[in-house]
Backbone as ProteinMPNN parsed JSONL, in Angstrom:
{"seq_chain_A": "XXXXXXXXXXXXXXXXXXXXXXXXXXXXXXXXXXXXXXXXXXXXXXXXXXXXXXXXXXXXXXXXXXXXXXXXXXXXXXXXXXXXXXXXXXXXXXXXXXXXXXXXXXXXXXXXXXXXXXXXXXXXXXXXX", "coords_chain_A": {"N_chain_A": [[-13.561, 20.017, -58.812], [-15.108, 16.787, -57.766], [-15.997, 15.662, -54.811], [-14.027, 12.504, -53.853], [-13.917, 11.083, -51.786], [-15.155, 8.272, -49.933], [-15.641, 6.324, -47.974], [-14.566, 6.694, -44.82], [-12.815, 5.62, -41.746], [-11.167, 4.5, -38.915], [-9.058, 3.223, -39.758], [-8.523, 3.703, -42.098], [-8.633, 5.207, -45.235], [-11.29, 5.448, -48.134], [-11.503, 5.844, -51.575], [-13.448, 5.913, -54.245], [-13.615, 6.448, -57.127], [-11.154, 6.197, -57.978], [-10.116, 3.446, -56.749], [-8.693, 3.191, -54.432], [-7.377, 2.407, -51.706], [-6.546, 4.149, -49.179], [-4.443, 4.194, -46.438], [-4.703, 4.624, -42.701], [-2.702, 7.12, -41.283], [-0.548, 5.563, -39.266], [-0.399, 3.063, -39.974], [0.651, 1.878, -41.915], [0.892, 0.862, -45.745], [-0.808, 1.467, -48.866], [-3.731, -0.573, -50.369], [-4.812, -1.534, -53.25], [-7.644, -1.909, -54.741], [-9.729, -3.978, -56.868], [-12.634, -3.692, -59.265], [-14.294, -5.429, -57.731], [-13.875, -4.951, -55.342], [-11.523, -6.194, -54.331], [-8.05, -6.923, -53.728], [-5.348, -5.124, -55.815], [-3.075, -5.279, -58.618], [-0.418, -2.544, -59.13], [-1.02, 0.219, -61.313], [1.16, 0.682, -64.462], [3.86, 2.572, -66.345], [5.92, 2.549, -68.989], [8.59, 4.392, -69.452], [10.858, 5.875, -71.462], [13.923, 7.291, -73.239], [14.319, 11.12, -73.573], [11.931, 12.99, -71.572], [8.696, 14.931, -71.401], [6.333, 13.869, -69.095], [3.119, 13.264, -68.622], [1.321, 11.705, -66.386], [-0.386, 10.568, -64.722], [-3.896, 12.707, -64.621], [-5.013, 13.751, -61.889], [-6.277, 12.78, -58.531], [-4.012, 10.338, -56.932], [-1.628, 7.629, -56.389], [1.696, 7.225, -56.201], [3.414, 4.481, -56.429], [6.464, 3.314, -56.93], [9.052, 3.984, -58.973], [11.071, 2.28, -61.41], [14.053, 1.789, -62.462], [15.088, 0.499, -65.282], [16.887, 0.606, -67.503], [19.743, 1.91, -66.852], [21.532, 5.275, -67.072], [24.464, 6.77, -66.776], [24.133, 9.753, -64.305], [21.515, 10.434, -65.386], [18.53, 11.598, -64.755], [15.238, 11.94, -63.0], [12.533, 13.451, -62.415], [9.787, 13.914, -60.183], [6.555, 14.8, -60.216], [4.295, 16.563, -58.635], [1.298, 16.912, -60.402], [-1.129, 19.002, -61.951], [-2.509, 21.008, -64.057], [-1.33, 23.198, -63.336], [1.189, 24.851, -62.275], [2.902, 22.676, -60.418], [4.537, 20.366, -57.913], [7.76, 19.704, -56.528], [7.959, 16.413, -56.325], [10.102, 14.885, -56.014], [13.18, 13.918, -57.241], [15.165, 11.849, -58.658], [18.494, 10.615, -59.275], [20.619, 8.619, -61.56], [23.0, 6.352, -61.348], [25.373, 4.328, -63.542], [25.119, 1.876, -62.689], [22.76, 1.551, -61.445], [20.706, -0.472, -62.537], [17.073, -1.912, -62.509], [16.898, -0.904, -59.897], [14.522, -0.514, -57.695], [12.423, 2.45, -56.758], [11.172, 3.525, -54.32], [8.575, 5.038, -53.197], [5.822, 5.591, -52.345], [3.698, 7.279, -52.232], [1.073, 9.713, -51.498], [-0.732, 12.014, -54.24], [-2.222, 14.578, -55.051], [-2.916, 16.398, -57.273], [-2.059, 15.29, -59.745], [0.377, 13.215, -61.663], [3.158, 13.577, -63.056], [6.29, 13.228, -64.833], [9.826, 13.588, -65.576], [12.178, 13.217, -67.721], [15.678, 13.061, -68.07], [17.756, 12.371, -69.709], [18.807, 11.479, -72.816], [18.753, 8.193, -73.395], [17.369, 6.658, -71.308], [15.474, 4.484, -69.272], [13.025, 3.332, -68.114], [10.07, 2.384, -65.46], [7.333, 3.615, -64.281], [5.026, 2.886, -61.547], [1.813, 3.248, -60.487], [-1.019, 4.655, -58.964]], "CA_chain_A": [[-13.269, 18.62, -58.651], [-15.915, 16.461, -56.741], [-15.447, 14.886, -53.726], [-14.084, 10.932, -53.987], [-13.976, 10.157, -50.571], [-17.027, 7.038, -50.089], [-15.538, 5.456, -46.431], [-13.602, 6.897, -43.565], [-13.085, 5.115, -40.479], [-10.297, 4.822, -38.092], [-8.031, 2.431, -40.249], [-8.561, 3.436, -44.032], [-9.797, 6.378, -46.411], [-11.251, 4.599, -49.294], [-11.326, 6.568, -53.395], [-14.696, 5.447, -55.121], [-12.975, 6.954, -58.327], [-9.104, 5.95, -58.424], [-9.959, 2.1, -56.0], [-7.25, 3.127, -54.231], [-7.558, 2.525, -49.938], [-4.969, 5.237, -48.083], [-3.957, 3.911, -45.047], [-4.298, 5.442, -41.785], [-1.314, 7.039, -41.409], [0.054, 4.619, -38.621], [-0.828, 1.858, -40.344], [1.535, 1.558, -43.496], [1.026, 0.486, -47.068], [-1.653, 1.086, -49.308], [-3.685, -1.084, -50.882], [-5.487, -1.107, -54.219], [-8.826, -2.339, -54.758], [-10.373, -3.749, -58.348], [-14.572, -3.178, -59.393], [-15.144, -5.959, -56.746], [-13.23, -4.827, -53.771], [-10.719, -7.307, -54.166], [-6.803, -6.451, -54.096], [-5.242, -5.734, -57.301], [-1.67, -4.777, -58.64], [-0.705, -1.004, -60.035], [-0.972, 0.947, -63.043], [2.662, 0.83, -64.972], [3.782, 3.042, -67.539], [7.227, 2.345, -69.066], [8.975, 5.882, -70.439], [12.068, 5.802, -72.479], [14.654, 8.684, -73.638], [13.852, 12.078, -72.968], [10.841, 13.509, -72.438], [8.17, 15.346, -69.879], [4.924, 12.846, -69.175], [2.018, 13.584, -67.718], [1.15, 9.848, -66.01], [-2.178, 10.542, -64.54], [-4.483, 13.787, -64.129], [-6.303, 14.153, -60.77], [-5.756, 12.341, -57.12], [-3.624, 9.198, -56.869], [-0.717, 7.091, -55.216], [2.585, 6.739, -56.496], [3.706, 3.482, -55.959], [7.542, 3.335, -57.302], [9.667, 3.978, -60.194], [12.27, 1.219, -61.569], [15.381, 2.5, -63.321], [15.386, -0.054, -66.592], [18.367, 0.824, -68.222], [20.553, 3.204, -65.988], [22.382, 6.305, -67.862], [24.886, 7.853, -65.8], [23.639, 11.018, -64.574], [20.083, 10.557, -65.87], [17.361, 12.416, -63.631], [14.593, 11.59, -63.192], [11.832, 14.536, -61.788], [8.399, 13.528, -60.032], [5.808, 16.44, -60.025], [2.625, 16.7, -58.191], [0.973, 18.543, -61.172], [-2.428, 18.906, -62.607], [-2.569, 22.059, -65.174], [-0.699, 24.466, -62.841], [2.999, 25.002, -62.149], [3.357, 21.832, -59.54], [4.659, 20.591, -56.924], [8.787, 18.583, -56.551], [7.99, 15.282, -55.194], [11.384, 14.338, -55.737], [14.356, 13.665, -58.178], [16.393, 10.356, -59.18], [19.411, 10.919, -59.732], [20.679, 6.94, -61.547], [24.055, 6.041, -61.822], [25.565, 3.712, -64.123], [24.486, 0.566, -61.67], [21.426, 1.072, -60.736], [19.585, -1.39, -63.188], [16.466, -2.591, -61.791], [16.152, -1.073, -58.81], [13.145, 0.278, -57.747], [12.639, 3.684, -55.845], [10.08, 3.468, -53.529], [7.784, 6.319, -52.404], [4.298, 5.231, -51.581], [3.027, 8.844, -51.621], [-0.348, 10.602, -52.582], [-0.732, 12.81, -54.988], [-3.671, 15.584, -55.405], [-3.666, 17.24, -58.598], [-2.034, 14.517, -60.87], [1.581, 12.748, -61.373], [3.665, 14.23, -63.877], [7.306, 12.494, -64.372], [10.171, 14.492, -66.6], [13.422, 12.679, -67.933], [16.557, 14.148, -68.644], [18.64, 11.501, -70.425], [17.982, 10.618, -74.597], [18.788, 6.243, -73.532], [16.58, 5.964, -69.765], [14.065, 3.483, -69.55], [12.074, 3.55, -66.33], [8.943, 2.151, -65.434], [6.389, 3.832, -63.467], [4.277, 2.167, -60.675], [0.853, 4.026, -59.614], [-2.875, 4.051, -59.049]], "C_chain_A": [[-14.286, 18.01, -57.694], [-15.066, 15.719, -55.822], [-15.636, 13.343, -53.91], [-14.135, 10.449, -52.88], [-15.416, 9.697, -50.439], [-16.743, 7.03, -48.751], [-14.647, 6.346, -45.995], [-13.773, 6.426, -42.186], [-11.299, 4.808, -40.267], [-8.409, 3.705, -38.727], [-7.429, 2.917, -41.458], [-9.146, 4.6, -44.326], [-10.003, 5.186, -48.221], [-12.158, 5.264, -50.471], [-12.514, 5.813, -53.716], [-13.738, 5.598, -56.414], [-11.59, 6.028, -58.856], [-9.368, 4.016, -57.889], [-8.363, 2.712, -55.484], [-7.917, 3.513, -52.69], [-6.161, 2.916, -49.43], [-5.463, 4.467, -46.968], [-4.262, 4.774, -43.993], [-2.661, 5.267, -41.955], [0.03, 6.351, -40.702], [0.295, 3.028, -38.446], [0.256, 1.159, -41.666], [0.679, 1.909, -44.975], [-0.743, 0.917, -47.405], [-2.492, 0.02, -49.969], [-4.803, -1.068, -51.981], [-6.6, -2.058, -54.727], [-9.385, -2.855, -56.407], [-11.71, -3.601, -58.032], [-14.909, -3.796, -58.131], [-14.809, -5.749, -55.73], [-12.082, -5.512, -53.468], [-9.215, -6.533, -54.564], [-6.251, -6.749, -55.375], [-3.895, -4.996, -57.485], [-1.978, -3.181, -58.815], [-0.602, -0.883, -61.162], [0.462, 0.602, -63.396], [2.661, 1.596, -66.088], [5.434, 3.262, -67.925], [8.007, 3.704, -70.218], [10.697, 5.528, -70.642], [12.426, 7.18, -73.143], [13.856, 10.253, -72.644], [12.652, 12.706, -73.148], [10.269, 13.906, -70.823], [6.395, 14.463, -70.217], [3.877, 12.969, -68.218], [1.122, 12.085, -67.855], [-0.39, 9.9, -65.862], [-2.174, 11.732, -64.282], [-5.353, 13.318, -63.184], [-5.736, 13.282, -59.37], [-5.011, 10.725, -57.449], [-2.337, 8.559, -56.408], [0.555, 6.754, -56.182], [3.213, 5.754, -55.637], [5.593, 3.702, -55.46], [8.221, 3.28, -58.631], [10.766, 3.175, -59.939], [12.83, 1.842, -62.836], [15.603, 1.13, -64.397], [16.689, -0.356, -66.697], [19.234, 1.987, -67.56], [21.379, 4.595, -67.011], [22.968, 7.021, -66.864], [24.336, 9.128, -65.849], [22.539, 11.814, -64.959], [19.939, 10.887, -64.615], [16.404, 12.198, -64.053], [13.529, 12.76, -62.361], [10.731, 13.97, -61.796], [7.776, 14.726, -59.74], [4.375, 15.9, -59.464], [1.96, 17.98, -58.758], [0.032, 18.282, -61.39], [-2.027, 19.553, -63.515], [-1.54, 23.228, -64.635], [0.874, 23.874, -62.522], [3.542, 23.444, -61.146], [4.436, 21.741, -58.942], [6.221, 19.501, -56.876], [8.452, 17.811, -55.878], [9.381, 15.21, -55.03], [12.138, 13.977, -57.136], [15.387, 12.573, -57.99], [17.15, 10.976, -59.83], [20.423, 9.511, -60.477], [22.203, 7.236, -61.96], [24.288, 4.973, -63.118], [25.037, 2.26, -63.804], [23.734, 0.336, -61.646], [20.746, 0.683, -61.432], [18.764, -1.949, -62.222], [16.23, -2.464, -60.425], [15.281, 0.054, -57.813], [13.545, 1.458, -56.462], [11.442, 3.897, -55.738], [9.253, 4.204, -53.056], [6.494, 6.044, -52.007], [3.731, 6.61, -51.283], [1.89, 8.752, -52.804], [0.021, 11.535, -52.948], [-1.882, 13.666, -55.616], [-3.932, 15.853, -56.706], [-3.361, 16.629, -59.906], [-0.121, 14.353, -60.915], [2.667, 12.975, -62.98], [5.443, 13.561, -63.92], [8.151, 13.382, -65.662], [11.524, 13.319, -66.361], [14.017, 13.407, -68.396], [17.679, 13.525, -68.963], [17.515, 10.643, -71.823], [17.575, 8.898, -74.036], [18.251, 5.82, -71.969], [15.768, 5.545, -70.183], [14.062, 3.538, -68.173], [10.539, 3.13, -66.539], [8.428, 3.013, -64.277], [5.691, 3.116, -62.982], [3.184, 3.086, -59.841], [-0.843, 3.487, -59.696], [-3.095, 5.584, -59.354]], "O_chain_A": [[-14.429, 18.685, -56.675], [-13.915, 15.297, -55.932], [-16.729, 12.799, -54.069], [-14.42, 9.253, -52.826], [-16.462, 10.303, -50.673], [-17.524, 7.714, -48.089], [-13.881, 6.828, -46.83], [-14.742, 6.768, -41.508], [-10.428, 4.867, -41.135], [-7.268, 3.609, -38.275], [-6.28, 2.718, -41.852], [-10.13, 5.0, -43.704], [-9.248, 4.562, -48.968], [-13.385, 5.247, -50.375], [-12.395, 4.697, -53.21], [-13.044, 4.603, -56.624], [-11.297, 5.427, -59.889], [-8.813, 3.216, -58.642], [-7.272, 2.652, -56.05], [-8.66, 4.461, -52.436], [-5.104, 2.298, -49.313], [-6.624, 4.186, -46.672], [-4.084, 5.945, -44.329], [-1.853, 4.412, -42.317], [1.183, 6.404, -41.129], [0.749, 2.233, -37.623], [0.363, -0.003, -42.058], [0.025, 2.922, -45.223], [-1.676, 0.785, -46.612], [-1.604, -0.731, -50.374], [-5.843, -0.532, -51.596], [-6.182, -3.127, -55.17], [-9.427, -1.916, -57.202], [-12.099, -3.418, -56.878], [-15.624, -3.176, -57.345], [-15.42, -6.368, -54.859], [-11.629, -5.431, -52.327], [-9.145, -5.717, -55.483], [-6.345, -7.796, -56.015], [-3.554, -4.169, -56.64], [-3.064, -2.605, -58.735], [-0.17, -1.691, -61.984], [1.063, 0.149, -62.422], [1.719, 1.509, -66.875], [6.132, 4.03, -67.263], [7.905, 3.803, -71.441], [11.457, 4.959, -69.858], [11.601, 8.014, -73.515], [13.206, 10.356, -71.603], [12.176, 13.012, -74.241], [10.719, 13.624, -69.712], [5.641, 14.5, -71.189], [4.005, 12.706, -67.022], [0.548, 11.549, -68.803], [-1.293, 9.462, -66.576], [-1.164, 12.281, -63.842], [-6.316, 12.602, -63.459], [-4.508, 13.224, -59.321], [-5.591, 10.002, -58.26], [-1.811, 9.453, -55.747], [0.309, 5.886, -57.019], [3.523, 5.945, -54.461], [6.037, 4.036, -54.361], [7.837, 2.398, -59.398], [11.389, 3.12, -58.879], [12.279, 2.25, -63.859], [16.706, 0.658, -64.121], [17.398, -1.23, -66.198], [19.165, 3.083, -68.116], [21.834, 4.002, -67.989], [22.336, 7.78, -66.128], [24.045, 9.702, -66.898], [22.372, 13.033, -64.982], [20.676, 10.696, -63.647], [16.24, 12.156, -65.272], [14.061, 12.914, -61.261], [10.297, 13.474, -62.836], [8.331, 15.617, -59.098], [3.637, 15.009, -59.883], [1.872, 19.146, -58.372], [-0.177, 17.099, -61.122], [-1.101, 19.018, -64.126], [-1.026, 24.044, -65.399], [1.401, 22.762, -62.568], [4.74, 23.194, -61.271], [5.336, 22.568, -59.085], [5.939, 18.348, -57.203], [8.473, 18.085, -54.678], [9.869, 15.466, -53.929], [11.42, 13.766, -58.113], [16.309, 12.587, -57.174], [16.877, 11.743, -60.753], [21.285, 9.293, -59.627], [22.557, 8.138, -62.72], [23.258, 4.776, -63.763], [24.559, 1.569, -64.704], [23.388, -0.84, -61.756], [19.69, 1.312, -61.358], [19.252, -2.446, -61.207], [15.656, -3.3, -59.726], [15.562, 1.183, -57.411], [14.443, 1.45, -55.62], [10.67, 4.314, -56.6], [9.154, 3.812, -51.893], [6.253, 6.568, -50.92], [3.358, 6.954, -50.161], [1.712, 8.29, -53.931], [0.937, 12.148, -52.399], [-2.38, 13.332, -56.691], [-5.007, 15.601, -57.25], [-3.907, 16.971, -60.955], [0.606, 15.165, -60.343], [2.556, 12.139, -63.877], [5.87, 13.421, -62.774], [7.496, 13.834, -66.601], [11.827, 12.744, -65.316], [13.58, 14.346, -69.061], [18.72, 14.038, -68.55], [16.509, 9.942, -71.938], [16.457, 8.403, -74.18], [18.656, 4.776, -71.458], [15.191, 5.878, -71.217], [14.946, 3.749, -67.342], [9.883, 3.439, -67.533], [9.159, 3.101, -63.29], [5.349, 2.269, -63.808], [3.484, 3.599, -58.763], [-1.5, 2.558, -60.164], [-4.23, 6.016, -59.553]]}, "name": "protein", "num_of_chains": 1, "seq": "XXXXXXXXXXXXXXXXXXXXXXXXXXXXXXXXXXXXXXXXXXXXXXXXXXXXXXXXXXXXXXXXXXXXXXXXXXXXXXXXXXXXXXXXXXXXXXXXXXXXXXXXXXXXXXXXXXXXXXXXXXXXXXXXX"}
């Protein structure tokens, strides 16, 4: 894998590859860069029923996933995977309620973002760079 880091200085790491500026870590939020440098929304990718999805391959920032259509009991599994066995970010668990509301993580991700459903009628959007 080459190396994407371009800038480091005492505020920011900033991705040539992905546009995506990590935060120092006492600093908060990321924020995401288009061609010209200029702030720009995230990726989205909206998955439905069941299934295992490999979102992006290689370094990048999960924003947040939004629960659509709720299914009691749906799960929802985030993986920090590339090709190899990966890594649990974390698991949604959605009730019947929770339409619409987003689950927040703001984390990096090294080897690529991998998302698995485990209900036939979930709809969920993904939010990343």
């Amino acid at each position: 894998m080459a190396d994407l880091e371009v800038e480091k200085n005492d505020s920011s790491i900033v991705y040539e590859e992905s546009k995506v500026e990590l935060p120092h870590p006492s600093l908060g939020k990321a924020i995401i860069l288009d061609d010209n440098g200029n702030p720009a929304g995230y990726n989205f990718l909206n998955i439905t029923g069941q299934d295992t999805i490999p979102v992006k391959l290689g370094p990048g920032f999960l924003h947040s996933i939004v629960i659509n259509k709720p299914v009691s009991g749906g799960t929802i599994a985030i993986y920090n995977k590339g090709f190899d066995a990966g890594t649990l970010i974390g698991t949604i668990t959605s009730g019947s309620t929770t339409t619409n509301q987003p689950v927040v993580y703001d984390v990096y991700f090294s080897e690529g973002l991998q998302i698995v459903t485990g209900a036939q009628n979930q709809d969920i959007t993904v939010t990343y760079v």
